[in-house]
MDTraj code that builds the backbone (N, CA, C; nanometers):
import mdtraj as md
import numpy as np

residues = "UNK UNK UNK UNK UNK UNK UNK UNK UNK UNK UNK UNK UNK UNK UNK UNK UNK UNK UNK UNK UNK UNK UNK UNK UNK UNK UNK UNK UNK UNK UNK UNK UNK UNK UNK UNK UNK UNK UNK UNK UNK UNK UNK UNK UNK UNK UNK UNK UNK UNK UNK UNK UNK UNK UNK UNK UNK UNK UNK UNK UNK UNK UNK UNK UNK UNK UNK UNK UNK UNK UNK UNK UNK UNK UNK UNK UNK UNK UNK UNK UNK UNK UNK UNK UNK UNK UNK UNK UNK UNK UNK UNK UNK UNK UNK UNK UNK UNK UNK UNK UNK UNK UNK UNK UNK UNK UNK UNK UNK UNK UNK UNK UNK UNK UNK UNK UNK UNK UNK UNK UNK UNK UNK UNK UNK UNK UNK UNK UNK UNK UNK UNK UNK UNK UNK UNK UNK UNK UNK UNK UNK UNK UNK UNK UNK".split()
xyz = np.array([
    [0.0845, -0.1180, 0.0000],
    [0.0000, 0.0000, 0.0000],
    [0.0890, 0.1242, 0.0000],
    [0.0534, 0.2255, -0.0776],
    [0.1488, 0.3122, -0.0931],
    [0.0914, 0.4412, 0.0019],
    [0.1833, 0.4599, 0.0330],
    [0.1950, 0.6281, 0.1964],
    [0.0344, 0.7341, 0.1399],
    [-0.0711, 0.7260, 0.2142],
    [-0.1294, 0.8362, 0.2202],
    [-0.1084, 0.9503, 0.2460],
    [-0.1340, 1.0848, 0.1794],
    [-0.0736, 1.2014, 0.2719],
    [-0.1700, 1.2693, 0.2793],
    [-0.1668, 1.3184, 0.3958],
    [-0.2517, 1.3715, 0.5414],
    [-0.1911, 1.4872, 0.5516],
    [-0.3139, 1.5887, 0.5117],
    [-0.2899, 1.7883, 0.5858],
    [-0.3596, 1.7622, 0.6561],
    [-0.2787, 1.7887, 0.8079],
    [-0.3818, 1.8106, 0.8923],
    [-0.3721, 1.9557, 0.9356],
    [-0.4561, 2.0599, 0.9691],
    [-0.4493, 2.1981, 0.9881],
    [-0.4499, 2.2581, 1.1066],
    [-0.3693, 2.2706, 1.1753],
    [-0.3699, 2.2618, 1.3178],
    [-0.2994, 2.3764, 1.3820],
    [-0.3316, 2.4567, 1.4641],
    [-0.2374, 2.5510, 1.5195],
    [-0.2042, 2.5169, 1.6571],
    [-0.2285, 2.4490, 1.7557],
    [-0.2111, 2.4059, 1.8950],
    [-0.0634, 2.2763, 1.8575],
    [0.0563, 2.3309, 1.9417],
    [0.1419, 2.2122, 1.9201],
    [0.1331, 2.1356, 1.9867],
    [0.0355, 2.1006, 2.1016],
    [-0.0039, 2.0068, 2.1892],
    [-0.0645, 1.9033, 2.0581],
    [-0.1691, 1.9720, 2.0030],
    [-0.2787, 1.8837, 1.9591],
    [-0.2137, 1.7925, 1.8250],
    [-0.1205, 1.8494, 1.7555],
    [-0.0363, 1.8406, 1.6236],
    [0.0492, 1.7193, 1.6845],
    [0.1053, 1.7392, 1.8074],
    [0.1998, 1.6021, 1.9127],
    [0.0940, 1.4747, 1.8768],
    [-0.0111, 1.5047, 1.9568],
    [-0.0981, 1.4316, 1.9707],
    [-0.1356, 1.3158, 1.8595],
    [-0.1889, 1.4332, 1.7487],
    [-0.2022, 1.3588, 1.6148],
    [-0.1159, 1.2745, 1.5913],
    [0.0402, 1.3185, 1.5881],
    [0.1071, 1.2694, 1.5358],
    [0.1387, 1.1572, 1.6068],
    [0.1422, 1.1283, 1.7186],
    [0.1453, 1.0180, 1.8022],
    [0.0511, 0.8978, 1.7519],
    [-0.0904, 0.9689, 1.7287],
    [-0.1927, 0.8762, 1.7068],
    [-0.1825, 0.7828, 1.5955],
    [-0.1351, 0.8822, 1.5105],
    [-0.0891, 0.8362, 1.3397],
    [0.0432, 0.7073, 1.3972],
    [0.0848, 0.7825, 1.4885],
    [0.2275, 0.6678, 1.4563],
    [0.1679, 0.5080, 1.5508],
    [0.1185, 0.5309, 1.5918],
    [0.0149, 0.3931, 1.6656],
    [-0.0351, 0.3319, 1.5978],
    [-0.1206, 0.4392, 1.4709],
    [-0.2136, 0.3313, 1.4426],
    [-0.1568, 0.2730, 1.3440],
    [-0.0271, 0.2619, 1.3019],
    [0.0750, 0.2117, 1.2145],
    [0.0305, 0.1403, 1.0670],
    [-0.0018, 0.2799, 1.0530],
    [-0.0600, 0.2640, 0.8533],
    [0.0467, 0.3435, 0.7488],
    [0.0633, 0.3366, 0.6586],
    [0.1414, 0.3703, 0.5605],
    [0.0757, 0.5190, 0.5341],
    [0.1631, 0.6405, 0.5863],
    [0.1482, 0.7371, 0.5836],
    [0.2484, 0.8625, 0.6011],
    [0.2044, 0.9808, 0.5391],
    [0.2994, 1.0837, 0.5326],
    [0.2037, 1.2351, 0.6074],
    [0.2309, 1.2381, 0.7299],
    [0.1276, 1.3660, 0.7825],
    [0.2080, 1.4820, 0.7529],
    [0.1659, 1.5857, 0.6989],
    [0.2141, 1.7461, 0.6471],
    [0.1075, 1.8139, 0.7749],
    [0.1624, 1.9207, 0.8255],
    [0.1205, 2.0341, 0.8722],
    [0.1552, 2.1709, 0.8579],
    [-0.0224, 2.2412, 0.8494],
    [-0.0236, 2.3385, 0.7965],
    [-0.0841, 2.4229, 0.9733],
    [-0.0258, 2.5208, 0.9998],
    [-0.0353, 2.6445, 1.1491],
    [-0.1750, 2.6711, 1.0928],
    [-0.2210, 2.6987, 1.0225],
    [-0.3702, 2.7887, 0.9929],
    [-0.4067, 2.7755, 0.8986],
    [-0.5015, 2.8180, 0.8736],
    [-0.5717, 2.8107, 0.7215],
    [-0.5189, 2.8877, 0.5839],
    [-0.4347, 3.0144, 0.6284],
    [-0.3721, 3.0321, 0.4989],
    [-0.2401, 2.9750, 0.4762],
    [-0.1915, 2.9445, 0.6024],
    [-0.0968, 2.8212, 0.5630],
    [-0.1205, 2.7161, 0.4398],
    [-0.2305, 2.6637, 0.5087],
    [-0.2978, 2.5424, 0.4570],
    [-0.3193, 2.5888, 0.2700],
    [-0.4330, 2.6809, 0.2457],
    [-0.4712, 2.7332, 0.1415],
    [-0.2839, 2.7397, 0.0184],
    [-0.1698, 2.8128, 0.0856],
    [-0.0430, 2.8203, 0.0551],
    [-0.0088, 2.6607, 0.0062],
    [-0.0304, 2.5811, 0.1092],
    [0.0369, 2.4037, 0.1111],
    [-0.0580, 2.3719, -0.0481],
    [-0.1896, 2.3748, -0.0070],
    [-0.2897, 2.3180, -0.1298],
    [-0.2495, 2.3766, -0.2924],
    [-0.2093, 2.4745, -0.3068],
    [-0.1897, 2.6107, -0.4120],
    [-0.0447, 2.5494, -0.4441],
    [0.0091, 2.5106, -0.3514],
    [0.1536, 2.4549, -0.3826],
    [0.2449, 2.6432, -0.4157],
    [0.2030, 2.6923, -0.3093],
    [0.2547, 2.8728, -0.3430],
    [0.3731, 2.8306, -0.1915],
    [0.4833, 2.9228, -0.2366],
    [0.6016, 2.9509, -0.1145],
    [0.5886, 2.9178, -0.0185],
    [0.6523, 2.8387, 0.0766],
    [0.7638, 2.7859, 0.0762],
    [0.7163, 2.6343, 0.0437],
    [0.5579, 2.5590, -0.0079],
    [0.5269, 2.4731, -0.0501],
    [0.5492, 2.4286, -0.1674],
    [0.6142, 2.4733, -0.3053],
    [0.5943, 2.4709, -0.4131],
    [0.6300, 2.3112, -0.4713],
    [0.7061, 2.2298, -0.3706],
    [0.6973, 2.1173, -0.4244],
    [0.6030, 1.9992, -0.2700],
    [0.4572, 2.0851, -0.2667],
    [0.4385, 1.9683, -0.1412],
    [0.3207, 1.8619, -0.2667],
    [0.2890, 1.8061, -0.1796],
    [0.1859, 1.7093, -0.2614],
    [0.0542, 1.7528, -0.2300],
    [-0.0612, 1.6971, -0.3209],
    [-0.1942, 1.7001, -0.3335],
    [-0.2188, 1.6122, -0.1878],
    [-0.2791, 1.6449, -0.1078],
    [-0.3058, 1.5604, 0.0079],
    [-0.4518, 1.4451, -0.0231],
    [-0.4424, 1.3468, 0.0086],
    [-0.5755, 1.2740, -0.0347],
    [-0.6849, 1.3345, 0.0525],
    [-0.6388, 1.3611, 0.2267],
    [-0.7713, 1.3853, 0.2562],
    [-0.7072, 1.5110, 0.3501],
    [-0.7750, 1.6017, 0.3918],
    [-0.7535, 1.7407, 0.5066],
    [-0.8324, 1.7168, 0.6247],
    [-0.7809, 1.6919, 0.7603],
    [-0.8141, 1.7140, 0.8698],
    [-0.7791, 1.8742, 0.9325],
    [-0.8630, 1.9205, 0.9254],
    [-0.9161, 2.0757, 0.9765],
    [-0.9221, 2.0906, 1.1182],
    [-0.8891, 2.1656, 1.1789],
    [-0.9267, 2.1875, 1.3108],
    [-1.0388, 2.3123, 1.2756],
    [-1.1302, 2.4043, 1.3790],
    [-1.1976, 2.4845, 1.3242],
    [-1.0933, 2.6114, 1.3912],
    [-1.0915, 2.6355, 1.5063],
    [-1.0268, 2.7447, 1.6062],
    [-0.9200, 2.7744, 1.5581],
    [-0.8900, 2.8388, 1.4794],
    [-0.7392, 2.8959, 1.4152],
    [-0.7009, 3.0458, 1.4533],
    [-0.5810, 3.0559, 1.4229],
    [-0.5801, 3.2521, 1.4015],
    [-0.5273, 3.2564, 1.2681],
    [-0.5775, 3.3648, 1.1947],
    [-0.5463, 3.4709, 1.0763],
    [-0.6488, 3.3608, 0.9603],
    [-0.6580, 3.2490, 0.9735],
    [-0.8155, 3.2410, 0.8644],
    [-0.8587, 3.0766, 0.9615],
    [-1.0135, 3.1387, 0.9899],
    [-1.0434, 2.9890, 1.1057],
    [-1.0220, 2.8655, 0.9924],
    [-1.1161, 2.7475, 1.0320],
    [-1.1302, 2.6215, 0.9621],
    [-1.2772, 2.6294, 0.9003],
    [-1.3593, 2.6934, 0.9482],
    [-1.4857, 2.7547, 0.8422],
    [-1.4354, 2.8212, 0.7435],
    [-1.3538, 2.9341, 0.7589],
    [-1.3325, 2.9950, 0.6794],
    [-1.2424, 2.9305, 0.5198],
    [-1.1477, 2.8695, 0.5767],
    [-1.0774, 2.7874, 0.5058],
    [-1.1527, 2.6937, 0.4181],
    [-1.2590, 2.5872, 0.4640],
    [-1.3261, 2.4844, 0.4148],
    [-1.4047, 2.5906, 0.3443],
    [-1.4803, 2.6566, 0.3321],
    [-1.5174, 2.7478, 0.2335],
    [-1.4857, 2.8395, 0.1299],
    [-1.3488, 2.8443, 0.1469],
    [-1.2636, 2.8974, 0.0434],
    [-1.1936, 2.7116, -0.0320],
    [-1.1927, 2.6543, 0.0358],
    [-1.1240, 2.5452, -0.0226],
    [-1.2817, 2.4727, -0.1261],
    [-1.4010, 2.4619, -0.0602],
    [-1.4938, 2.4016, -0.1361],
    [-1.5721, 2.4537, -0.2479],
    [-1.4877, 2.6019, -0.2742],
    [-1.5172, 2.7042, -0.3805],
    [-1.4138, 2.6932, -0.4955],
    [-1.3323, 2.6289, -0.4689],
    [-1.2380, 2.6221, -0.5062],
    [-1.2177, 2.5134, -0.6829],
    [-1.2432, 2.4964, -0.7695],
    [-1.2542, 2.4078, -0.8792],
    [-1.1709, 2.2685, -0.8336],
    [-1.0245, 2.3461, -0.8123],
    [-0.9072, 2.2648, -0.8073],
    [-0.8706, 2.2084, -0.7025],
    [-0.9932, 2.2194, -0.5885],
    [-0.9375, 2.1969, -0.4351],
    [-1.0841, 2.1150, -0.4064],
    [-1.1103, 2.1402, -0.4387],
    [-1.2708, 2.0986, -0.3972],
    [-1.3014, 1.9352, -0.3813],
    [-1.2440, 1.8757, -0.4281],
    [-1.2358, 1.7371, -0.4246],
    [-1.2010, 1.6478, -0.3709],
    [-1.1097, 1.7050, -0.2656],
    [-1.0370, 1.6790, -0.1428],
    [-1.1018, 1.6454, -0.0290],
    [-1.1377, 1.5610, 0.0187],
    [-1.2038, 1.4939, 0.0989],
    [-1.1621, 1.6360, 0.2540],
    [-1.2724, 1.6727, 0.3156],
    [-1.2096, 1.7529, 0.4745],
    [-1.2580, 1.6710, 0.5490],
    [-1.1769, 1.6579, 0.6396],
    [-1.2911, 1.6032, 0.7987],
    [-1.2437, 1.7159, 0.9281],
    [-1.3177, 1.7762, 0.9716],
    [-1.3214, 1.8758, 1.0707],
    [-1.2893, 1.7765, 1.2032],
    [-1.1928, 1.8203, 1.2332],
    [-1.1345, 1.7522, 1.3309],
    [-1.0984, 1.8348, 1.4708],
    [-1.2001, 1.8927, 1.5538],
    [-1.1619, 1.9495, 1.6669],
    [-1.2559, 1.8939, 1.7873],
    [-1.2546, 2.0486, 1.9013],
    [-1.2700, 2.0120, 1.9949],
    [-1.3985, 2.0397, 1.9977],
    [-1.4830, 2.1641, 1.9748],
    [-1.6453, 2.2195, 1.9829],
    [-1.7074, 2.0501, 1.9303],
    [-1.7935, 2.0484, 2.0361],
    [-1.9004, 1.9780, 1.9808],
    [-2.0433, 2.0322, 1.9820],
    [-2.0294, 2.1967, 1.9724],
    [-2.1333, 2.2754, 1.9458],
    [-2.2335, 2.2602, 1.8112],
    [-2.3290, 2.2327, 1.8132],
    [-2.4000, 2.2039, 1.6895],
    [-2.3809, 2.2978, 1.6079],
    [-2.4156, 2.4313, 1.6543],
    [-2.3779, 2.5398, 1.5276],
    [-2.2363, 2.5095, 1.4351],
    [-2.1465, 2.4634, 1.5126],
    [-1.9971, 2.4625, 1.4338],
    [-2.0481, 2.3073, 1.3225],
    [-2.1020, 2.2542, 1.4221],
    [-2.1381, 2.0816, 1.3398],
    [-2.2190, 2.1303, 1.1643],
    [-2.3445, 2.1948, 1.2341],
    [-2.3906, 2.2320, 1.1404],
    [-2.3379, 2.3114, 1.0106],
    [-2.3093, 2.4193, 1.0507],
    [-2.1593, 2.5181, 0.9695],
    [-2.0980, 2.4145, 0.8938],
    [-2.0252, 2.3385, 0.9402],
    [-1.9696, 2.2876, 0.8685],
    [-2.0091, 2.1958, 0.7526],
    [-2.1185, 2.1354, 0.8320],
    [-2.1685, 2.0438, 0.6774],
    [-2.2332, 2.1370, 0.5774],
    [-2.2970, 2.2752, 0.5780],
    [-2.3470, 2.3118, 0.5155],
    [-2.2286, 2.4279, 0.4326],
    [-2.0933, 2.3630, 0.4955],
    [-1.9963, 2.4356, 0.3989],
    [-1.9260, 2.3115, 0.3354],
    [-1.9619, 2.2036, 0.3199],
    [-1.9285, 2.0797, 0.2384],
    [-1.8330, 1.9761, 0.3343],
    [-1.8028, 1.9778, 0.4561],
    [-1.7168, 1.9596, 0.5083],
    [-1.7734, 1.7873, 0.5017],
    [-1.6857, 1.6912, 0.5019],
    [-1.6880, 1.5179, 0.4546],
    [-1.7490, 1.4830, 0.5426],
    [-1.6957, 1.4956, 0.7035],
    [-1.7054, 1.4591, 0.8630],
    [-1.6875, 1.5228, 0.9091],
    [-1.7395, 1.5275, 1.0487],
    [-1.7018, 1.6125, 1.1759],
    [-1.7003, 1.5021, 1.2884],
    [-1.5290, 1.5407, 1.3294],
    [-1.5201, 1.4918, 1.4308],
    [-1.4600, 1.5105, 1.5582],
    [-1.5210, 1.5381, 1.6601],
    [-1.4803, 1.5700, 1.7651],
    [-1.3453, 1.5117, 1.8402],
    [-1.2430, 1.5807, 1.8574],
    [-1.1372, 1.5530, 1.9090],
    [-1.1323, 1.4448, 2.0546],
    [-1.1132, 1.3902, 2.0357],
    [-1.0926, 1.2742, 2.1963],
    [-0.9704, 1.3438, 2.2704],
    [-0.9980, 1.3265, 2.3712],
    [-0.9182, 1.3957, 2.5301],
    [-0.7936, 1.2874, 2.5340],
    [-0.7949, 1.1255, 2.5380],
    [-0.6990, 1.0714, 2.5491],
    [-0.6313, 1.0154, 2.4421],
    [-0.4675, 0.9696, 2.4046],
    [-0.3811, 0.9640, 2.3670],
    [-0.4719, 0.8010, 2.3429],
    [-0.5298, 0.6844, 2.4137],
    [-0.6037, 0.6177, 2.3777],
    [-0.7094, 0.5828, 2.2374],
    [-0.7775, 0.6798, 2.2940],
    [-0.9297, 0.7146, 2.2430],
    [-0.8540, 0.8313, 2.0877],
    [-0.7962, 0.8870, 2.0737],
    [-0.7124, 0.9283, 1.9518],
    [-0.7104, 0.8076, 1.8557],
    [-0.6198, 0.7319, 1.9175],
    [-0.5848, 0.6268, 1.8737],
    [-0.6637, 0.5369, 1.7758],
    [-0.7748, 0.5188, 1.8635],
    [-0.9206, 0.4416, 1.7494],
    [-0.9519, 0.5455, 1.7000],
    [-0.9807, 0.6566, 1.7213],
    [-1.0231, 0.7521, 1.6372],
    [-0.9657, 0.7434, 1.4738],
    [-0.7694, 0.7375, 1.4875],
    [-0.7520, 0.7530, 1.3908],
    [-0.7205, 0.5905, 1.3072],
    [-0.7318, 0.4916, 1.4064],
    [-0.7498, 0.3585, 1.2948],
    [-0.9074, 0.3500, 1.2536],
    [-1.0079, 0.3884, 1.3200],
    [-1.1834, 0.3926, 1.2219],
    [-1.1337, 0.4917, 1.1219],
    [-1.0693, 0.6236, 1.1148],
    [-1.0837, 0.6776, 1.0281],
    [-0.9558, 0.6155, 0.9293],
    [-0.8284, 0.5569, 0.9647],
    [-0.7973, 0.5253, 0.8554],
    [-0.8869, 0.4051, 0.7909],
    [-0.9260, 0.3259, 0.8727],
    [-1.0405, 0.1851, 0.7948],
    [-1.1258, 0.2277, 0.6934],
    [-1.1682, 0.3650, 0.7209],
    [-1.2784, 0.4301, 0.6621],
    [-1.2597, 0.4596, 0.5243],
    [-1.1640, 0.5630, 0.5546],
    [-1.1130, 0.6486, 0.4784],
    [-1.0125, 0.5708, 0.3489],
    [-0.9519, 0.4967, 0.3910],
    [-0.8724, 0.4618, 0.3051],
    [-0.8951, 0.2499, 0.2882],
    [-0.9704, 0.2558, 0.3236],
    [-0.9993, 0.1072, 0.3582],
    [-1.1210, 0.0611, 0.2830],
    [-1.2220, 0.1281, 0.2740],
    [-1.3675, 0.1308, 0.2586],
    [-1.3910, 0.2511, 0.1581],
    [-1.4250, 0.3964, 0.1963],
    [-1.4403, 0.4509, 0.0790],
    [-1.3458, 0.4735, -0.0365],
    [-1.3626, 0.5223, -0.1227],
    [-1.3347, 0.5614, -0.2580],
    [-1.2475, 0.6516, -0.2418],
    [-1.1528, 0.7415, -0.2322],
    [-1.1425, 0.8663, -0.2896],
    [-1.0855, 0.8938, -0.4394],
    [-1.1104, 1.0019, -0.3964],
    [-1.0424, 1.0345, -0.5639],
    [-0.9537, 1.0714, -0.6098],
    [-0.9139, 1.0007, -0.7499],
    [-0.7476, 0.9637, -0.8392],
    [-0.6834, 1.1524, -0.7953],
    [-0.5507, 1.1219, -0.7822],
    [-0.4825, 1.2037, -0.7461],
    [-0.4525, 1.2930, -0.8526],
    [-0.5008, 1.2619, -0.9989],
    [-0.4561, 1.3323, -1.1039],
    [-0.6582, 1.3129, -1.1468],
    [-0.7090, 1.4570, -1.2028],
    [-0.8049, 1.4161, -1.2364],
    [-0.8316, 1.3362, -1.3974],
    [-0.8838, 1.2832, -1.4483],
    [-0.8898, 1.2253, -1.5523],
    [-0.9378, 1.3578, -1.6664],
])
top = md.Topology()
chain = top.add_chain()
for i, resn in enumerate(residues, 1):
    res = top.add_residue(resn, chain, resSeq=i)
    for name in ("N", "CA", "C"):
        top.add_atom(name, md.element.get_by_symbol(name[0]), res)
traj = md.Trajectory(xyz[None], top)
């Protein structure tokens, strides 16, 4: 199986540890990129300075709570997007406020999923979502046809 690569969008270096811990547990063939914020992120996707040689990510884990462009904001500039739009997001934070839940699906967002508290519970989090994600659904060819 060849390395998935994973933007995850994250500005907390606690939470980015975390991830990355989780990823390395759940021991799947993978390459995680991080982007500080959303115009980071928007920069990484655009493949613009200091990204110009990163890769098309198969899927974007979003946090929403950012500074200088949130993860609403972002997933809505990204799902407007022709060339970006196809990219699977899963909103990956801490609010489990319905308004943010809602917001988000009605800005195209794939999933929403609420961040787990333990280094555990991460853990399954991110082997269901790799089973899911890369196991079970589809996504789509990295080059469009």
């Amino acid at each position: 199986m060849k390395p998935i690569d994973i933007l995850l969008v994250e500005d907390n270096p606690a939470d980015i540890m975390l991830t990355e811990e989780a990823f390395a547990e759940a021991d799947f063939p993978h390459r995680l990129h991080v982007a500080h914020d959303g115009l980071e992120a928007l920069d990484f996707l655009r493949q613009q300075a200091p990204f110009e040689n990163a890769p098309t990510p198969d899927v974007i884990l979003m946090d929403l709570n950012m500074p200088r462009l949130s993860g609403l904001e972002t997933l809505d500039v990204l799902k407007e997007d022709s060339a970006l739009r196809h990219i699977p997001v899963i909103v990956l934070t801490t609010s489990r406020a319905e308004q943010d839940i809602w917001r988000s699906y009605n800005l195209h967002a794939n999933s929403y999923i609420p961040k787990p508290v333990t280094l555990s519970e991460f853990v399954e989090v991110i082997r269901t979502f790799q089973t899911y994600w890369f196991a079970t659904a589809a996504l789509p060819p990295r080059q469009q046809p």
